[in-house]
MIBA-177398 format. One line per field, with one value per residue: residue in three letters; z, x, y of N, C-alpha, C in turn. Coordinates in steps of 0.02 Angstrom, whole numbers. Atoms other than C-alpha are relative to their C-alpha. Layout:
N
kolpa <- ALA:...
n_zz <- Z:...
n_xx <- X:...
n_yy <- Y:...
ca_zz <- Z:...
ca_xx <- X:...
ca_yy <- Y:...
c_zz <- Z:...
c_xx <- X:...
c_yy <- Y:...
This chain:
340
kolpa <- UNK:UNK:UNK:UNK:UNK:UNK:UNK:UNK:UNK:UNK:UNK:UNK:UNK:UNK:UNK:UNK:UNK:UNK:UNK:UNK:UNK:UNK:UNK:UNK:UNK:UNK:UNK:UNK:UNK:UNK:UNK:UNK:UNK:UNK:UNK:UNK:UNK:UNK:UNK:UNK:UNK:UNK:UNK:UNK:UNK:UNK:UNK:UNK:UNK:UNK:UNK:UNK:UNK:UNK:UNK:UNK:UNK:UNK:UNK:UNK:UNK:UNK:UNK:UNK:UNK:UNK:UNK:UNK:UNK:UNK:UNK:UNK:UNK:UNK:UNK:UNK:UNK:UNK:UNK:UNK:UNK:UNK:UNK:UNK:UNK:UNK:UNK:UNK:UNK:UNK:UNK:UNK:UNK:UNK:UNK:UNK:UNK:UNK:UNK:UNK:UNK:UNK:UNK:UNK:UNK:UNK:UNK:UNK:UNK:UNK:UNK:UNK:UNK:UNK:UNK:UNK:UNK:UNK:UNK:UNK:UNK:UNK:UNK:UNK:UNK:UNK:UNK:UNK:UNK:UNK:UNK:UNK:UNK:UNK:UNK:UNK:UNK:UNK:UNK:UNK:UNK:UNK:UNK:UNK:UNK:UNK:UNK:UNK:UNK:UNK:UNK:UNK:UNK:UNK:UNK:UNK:UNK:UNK:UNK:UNK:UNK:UNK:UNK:UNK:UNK:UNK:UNK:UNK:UNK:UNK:UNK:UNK:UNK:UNK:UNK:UNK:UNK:UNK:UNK:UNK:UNK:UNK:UNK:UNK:UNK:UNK:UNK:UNK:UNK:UNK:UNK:UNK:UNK:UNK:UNK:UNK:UNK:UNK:UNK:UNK:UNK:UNK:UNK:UNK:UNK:UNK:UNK:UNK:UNK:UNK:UNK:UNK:UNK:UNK:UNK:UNK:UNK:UNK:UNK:UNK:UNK:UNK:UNK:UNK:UNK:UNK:UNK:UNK:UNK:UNK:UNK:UNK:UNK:UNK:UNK:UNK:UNK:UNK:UNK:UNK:UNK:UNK:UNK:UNK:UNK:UNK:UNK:UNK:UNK:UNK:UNK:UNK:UNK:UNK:UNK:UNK:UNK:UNK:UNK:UNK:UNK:UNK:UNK:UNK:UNK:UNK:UNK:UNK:UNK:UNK:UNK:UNK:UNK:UNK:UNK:UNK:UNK:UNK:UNK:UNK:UNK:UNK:UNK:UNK:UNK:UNK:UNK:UNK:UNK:UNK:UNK:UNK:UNK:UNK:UNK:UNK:UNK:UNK:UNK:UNK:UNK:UNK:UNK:UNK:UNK:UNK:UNK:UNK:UNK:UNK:UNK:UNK:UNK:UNK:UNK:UNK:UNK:UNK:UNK:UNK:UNK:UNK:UNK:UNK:UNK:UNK:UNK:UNK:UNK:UNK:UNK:UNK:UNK:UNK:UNK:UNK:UNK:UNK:UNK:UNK
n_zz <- -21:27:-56:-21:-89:-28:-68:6:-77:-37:13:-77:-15:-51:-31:-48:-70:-7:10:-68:-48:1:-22:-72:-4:-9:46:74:69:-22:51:-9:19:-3:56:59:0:-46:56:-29:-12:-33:-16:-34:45:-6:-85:9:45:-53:27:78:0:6:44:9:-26:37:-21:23:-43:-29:27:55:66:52:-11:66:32:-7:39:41:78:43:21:-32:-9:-63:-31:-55:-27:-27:-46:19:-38:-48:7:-84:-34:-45:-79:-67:8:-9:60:41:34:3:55:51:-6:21:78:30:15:42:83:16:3:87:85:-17:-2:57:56:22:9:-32:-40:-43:-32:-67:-62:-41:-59:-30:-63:47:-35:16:72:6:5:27:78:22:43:67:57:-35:20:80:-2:57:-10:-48:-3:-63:33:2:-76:-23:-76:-22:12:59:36:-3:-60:-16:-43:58:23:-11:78:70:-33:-6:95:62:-24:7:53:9:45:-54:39:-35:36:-7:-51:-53:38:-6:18:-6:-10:61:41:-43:44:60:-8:-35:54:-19:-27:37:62:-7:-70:-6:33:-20:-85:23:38:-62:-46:22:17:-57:13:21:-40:-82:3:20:48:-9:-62:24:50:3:-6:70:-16:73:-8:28:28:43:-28:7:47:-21:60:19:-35:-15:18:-58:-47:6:-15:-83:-21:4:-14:-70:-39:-53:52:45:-69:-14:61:13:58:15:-36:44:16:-40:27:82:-32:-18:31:-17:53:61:-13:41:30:43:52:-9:-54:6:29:-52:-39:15:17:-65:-32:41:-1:-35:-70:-10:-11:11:-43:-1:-65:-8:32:-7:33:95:30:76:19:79:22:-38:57:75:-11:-8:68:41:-41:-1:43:-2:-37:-52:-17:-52:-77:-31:-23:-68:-13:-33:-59:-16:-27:-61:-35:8:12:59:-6:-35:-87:-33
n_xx <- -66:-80:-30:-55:-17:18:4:22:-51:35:64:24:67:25:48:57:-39:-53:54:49:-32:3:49:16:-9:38:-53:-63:36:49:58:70:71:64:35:-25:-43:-73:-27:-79:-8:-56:-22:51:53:38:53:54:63:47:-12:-43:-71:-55:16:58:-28:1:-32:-51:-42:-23:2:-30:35:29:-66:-18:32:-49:-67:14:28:-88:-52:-39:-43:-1:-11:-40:19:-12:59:28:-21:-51:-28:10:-18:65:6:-64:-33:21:39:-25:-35:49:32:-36:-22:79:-1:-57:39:59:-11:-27:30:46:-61:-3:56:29:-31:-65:49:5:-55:13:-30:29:2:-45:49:-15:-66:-73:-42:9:-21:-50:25:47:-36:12:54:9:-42:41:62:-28:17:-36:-34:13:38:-13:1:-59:-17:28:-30:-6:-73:-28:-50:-86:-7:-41:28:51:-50:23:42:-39:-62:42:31:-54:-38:49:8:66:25:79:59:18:62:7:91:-5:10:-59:61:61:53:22:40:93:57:-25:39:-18:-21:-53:-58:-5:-21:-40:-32:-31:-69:-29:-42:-36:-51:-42:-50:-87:-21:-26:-41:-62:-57:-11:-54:27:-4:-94:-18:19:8:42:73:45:49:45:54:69:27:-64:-34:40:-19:-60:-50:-28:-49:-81:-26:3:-23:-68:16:11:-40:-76:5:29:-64:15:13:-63:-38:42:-10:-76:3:71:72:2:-25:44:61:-6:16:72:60:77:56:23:62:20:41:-13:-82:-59:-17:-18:-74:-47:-21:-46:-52:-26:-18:6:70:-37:38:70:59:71:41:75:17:68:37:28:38:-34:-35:3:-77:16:-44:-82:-19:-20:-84:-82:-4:-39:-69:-46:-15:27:-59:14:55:-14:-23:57:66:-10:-73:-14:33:-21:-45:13:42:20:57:-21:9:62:-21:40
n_yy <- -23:38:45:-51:11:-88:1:-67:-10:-43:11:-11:47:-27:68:-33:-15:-75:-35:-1:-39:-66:-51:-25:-57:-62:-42:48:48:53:16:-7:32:-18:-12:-5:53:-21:-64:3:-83:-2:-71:-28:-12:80:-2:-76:17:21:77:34:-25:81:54:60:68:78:64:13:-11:55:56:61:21:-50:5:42:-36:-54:23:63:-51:-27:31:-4:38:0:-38:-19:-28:-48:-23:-73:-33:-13:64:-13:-67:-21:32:3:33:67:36:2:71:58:7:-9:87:25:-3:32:68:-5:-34:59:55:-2:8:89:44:-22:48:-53:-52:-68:-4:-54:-21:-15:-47:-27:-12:-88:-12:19:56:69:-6:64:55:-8:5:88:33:-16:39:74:4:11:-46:-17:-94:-34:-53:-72:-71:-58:-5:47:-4:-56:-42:-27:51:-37:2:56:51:58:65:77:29:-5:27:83:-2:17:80:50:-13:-16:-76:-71:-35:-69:-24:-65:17:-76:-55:-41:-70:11:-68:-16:29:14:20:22:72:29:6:-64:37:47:-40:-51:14:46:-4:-31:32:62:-45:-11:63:28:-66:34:43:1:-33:-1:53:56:44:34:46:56:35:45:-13:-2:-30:2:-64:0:-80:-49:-44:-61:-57:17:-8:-82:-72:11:-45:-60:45:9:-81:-19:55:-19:-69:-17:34:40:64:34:55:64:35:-19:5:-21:50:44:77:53:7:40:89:3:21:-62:48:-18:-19:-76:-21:-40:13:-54:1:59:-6:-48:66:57:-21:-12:81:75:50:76:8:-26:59:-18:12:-26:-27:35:-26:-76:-17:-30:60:-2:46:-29:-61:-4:51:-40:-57:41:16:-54:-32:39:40:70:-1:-46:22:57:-18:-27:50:54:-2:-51:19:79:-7:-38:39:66:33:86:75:-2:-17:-63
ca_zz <- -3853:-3919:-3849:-3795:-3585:-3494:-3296:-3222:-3050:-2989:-2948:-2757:-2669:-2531:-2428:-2338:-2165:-2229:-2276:-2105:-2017:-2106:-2086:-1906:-1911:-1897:-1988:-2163:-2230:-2200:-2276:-2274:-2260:-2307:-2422:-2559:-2523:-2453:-2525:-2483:-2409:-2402:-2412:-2310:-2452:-2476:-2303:-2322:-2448:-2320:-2389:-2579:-2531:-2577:-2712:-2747:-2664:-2808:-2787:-2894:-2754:-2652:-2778:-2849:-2999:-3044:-3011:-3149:-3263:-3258:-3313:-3444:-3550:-3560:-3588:-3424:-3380:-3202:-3068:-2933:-2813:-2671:-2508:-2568:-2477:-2302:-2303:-2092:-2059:-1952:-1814:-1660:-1639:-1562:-1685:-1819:-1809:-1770:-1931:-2030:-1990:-2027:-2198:-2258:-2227:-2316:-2473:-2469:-2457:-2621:-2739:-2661:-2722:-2908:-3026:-3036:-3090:-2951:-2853:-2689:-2605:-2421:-2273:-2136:-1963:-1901:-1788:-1866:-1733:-1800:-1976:-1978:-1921:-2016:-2191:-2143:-2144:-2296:-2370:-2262:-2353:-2536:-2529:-2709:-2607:-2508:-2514:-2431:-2424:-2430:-2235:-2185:-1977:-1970:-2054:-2204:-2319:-2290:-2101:-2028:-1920:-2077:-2101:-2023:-2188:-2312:-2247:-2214:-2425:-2480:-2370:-2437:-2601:-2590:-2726:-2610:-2699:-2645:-2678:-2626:-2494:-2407:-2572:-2597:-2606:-2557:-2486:-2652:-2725:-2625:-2734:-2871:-2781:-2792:-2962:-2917:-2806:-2897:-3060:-2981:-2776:-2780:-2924:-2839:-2665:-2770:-2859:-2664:-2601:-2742:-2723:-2540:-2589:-2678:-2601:-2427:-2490:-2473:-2638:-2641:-2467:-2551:-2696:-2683:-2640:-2777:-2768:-2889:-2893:-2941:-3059:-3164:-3037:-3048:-3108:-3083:-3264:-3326:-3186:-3170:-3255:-3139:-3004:-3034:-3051:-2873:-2812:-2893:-2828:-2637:-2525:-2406:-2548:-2612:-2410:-2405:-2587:-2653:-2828:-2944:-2899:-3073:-3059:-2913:-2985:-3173:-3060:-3012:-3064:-3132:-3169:-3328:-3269:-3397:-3496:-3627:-3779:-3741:-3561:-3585:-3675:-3544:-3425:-3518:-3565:-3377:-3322:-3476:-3542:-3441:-3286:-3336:-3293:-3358:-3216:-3206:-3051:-3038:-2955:-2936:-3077:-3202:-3223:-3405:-3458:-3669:-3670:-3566:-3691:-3850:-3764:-3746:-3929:-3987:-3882:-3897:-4006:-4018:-3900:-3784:-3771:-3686:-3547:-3515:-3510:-3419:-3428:-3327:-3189:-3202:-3162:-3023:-2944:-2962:-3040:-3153:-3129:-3009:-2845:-2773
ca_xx <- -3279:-3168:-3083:-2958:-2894:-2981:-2943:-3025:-2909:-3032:-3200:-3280:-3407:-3492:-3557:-3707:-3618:-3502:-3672:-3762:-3623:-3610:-3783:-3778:-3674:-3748:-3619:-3534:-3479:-3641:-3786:-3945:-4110:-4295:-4409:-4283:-4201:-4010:-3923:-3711:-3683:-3500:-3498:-3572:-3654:-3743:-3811:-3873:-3998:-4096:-4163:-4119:-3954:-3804:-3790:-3928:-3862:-3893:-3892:-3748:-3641:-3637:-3725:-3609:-3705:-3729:-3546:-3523:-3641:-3564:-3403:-3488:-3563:-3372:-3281:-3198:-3113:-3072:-3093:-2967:-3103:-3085:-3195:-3281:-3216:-3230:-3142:-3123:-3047:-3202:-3190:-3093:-2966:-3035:-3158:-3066:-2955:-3087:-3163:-3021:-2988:-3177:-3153:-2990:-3074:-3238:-3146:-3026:-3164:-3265:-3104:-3084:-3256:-3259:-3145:-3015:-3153:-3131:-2962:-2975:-2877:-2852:-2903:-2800:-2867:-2867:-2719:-2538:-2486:-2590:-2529:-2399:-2491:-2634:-2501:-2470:-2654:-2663:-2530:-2599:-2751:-2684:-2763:-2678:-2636:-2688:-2823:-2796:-2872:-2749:-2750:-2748:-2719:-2756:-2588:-2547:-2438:-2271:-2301:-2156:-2273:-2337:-2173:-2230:-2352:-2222:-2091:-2229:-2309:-2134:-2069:-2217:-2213:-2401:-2463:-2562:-2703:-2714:-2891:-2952:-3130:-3108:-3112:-2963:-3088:-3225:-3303:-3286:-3391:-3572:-3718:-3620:-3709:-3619:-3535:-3428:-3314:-3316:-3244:-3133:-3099:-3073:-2948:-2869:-2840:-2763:-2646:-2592:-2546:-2424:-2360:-2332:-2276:-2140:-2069:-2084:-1966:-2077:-2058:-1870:-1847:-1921:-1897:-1979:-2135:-2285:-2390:-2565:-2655:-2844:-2914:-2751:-2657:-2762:-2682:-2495:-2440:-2479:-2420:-2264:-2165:-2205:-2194:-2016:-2006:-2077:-1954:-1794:-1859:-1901:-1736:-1867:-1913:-1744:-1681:-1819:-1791:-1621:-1705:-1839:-2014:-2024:-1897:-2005:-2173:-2125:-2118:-2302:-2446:-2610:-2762:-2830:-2998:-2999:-3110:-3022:-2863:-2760:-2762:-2720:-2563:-2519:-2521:-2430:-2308:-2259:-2255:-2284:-2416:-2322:-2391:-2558:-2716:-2886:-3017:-3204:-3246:-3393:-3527:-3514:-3632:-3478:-3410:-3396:-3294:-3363:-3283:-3132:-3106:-3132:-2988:-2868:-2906:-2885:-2725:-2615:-2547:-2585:-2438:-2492:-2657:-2623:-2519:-2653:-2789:-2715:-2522:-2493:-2634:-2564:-2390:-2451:-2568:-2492:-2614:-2530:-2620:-2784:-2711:-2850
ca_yy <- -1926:-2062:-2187:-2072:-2107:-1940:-1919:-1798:-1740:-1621:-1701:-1663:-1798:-1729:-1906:-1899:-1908:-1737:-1649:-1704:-1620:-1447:-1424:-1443:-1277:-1117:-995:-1027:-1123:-1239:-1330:-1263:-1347:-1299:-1262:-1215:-1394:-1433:-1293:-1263:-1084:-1045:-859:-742:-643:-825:-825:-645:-707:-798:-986:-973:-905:-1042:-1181:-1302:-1473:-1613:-1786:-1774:-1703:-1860:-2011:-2117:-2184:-2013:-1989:-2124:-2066:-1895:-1987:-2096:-1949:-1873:-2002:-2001:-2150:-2105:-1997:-1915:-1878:-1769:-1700:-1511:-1383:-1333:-1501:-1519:-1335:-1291:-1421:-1439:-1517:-1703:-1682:-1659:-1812:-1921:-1876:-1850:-2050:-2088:-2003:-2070:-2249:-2197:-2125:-2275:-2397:-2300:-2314:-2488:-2561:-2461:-2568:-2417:-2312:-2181:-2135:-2031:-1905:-1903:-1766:-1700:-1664:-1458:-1467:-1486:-1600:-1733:-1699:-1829:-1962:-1937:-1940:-2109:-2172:-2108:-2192:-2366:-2338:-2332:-2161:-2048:-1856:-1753:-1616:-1445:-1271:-1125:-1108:-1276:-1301:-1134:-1069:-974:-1089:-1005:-1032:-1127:-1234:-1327:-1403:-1571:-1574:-1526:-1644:-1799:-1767:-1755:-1932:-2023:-1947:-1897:-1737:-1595:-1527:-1338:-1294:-1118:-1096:-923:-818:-683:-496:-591:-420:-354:-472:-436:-449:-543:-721:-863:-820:-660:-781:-927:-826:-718:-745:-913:-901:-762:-848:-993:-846:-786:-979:-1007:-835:-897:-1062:-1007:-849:-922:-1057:-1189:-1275:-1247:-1320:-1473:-1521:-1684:-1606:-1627:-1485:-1466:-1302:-1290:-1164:-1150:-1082:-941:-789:-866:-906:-729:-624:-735:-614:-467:-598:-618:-407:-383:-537:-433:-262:-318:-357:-435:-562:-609:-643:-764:-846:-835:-873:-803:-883:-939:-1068:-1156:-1103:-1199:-1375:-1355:-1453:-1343:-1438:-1381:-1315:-1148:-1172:-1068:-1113:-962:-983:-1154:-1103:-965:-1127:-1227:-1097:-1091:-1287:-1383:-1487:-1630:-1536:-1477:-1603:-1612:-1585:-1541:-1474:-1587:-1552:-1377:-1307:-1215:-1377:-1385:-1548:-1496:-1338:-1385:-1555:-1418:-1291:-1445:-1495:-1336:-1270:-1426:-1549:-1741:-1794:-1645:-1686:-1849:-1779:-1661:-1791:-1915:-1932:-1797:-1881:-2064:-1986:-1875:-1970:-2139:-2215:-2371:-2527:-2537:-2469:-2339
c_zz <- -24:33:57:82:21:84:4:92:39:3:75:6:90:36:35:87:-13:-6:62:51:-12:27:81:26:-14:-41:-74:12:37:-44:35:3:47:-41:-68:18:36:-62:58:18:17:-1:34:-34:-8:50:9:-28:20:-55:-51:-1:-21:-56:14:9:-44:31:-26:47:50:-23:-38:-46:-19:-22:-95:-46:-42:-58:-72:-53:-20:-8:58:39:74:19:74:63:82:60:-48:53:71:17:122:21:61:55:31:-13:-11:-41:-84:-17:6:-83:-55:-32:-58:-85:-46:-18:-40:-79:-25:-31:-91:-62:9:-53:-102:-56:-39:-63:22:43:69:15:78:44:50:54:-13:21:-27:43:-5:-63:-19:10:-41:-97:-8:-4:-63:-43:30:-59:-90:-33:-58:22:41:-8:59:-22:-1:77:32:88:19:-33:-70:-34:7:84:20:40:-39:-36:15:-59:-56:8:-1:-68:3:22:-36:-70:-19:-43:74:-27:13:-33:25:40:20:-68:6:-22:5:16:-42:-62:7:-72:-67:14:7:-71:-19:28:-25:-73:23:92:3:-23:31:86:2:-17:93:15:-29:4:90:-9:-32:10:65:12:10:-49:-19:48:0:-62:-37:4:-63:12:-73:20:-31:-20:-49:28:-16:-35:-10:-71:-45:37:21:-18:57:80:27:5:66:26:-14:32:55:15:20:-30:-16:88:14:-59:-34:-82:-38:11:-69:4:47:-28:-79:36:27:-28:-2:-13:-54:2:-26:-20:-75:-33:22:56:19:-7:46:65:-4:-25:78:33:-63:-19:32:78:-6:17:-19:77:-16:46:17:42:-17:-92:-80:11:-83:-56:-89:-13:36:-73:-68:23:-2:-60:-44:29:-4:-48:26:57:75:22:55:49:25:10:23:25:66:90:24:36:79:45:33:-13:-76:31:37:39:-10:21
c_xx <- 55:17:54:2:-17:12:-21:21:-35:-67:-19:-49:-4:-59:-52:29:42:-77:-46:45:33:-69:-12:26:-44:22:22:61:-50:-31:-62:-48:-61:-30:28:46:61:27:51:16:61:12:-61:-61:-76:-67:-45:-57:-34:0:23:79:67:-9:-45:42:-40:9:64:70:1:-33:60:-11:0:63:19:-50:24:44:-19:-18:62:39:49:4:2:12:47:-60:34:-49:3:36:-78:61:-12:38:-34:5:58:40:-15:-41:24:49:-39:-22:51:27:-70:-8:41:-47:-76:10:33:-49:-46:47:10:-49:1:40:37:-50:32:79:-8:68:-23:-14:23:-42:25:49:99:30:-36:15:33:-38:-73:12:-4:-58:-25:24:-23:-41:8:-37:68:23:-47:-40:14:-42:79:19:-27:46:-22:39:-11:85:80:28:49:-27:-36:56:5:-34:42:38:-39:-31:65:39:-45:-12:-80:-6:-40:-15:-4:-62:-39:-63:-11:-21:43:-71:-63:-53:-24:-52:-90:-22:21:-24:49:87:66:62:24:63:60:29:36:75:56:27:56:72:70:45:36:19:46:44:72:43:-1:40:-32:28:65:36:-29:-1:-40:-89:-59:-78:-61:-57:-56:-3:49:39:-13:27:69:33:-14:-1:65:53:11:17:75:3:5:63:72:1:-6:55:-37:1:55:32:-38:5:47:-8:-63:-54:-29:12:-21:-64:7:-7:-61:-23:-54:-40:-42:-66:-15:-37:15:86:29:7:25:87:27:28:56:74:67:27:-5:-58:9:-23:-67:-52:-31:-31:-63:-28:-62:-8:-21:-17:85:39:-41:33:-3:43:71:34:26:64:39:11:18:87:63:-23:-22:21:-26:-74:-13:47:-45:-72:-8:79:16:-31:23:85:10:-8:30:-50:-1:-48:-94:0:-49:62
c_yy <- -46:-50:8:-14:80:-22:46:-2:32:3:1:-58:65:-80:39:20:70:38:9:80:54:-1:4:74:48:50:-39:-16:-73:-18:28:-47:22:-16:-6:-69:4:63:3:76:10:84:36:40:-62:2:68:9:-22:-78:-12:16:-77:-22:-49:-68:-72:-67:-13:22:-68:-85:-20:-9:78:33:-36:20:37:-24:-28:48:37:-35:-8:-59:-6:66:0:35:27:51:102:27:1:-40:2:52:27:-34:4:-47:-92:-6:-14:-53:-58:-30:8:-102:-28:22:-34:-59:2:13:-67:-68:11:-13:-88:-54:49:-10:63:45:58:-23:46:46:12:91:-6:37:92:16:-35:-48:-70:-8:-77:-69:-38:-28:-88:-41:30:-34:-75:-14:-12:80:43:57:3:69:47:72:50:21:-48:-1:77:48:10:-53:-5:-12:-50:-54:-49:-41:-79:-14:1:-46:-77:3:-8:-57:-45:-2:-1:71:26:22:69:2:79:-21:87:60:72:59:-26:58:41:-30:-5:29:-38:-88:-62:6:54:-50:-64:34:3:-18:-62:-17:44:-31:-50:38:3:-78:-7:43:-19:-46:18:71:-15:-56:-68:-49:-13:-17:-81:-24:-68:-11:12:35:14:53:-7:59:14:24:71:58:-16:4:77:71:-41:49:69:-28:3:77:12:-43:44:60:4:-40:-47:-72:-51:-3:-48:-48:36:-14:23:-44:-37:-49:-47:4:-57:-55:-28:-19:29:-66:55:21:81:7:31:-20:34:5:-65:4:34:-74:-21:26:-5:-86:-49:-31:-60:6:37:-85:18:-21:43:44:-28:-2:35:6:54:-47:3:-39:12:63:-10:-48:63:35:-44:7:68:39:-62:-64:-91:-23:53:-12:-53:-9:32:-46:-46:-39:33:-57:-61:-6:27:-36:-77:-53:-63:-32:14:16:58:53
């Protein structure tokens, strides 16, 4: 690979302590264990399959060394890791800030000890009234953003009760990760396994939150706020156009955002997880190669950092290349010097 600086923004660990305590659940999203090994069941299709149902749970989802490894055969420099989805949505409240504490300090402590190797992002309890205090051990911790699904607390993104989170990321100047879990048509996807929602739901749930984010005024009631979609922002840079369309054609739209959803969607960070040149460019036609990232999705199984590397190399120029492969992440992230 070169000598070339690679980050990779979008890499999951799953510790043994997060893995103990899905599988004690019963429902998805859980871990299995039997016969067919731990295996990750987040959709219900999944669970319908009885033991082989789910993803095959690697050591590479919560080793380290294999972690580095990983990095070492692509050329990747450093990772932005990041808890796998459910992230703590699922628990109660008291449990959920317990453990949201107990993680922070566990992720802190792995970027701590790995010679600016690995970077983390923190987790956020269930309950929006511990939001705030939660931002600041984050920032205590030297912790790089903030991981979220698409209905984190409970709430849909646009919800005015998630303004303690938008308001405590954009004082602290922390990035929020949006990452997708729930699957947008997930019902539409039975017998398609684990590969129907992965493809297509996931990306599509990612499409809805910025669609939220930025006609529910979110992103232009903040400006300061540094938001980073997974997946590409799923379908976003080529239905922006129509985006904007619906936005001029619906009163309701334009009394809630007084501007097309373009001009807040273009200030968004994607991570570069296509796979494919020409979707690269639709990206980058929309935010820039200044806000795309390279990420892997490591360890889930279509992680593909070979074909992502070839789409950069082929879709952008010398100069562009090195915002997308680690410009972009060293600006985001903060990630000058050795600070975790």
């Amino acid at each position: 690979m070169g000598a070339r600086e690679i980050i990779d923004i979008h890499s999951h660990l799953y510790p043994r302590w997060y893995l103990d305590l899905l599988a004690a659940r019963t429902e998805p999203p859980r871990v299995s264990r039997g016969p067919a090994g731990e295996r990750l069941v987040l959709f219900p299709d999944e669970a319908a399959t009885g033991p082989s149902g789910g993803r095959p749970i690697t050591e590479d989802f919560w080793d380290l060394a294999r972690k580095r490894a990983f990095m070492e055969r692509f050329g990747i420099s450093r990772s932005v890791l990041s808890l796998g989805n459910p992230w703590l949505d699922v628990f109660d409240r008291p449990t959920s800030r317990e453990l949201a504490a107990f993680a922070n300090q566990d992720l802190s402590a792995i970027a701590a000890k790995s010679a600016a190797q690995i970077s983390a992002l923190g987790v956020l309890p269930s309950a929006v009234e511990d939001v705030p205090s939660a931002v600041r051990q984050i920032v205590e911790l030297g912790l790089r953003g903030i991981v979220i699904g698409t209905r984190p607390c409970g709430r849909l993104l646009d919800d005015p009760d998630l303004r303690p989170l938008w308001d405590s990321a954009a004082r602290s100047g922390l990035p929020v990760f949006v990452h997708p879990h729930y699957g947008t048509g997930i019902g539409d996807m039975a017998g398609l396994g684990h590969g129907g929602p992965v493809a297509l739901a996931f990306p599509f749930e990612t499409t809805v939150a910025a669609l939220r984010l930025a006609t529910g005024g979110v992103l232009a009631s903040a400006p300061n706020l540094r938001i980073v979609l997974a997946h590409g922002g799923g379908a976003i840079p080529y239905l922006v156009g129509r985006i904007d369309a619906a936005w001029r054609s619906d009163a309701s739209l334009r009394a809630r955002l007084l501007h097309p959803p373009s001009v807040d969607l273009a200030r968004v960070v994607l991570d570069a997880v296509l796979f494919d040149p020409s979707a690269l460019t639709a990206a980058a036609a929309l935010v820039g190669p200044a806000n795309l990232a390279f990420g892997t999705d490591h360890p889930f199984s279509i992680a593909d950092p070979a074909q992502t590397l070839g789409a950069i190399d082929e879709a952008f120029g010398v100069e562009q290349r090195h915002d997308v492969l680690a410009g972009t992440a060293r600006r985001v992230f903060s990630l000058d010097g050795r600070d975790h």
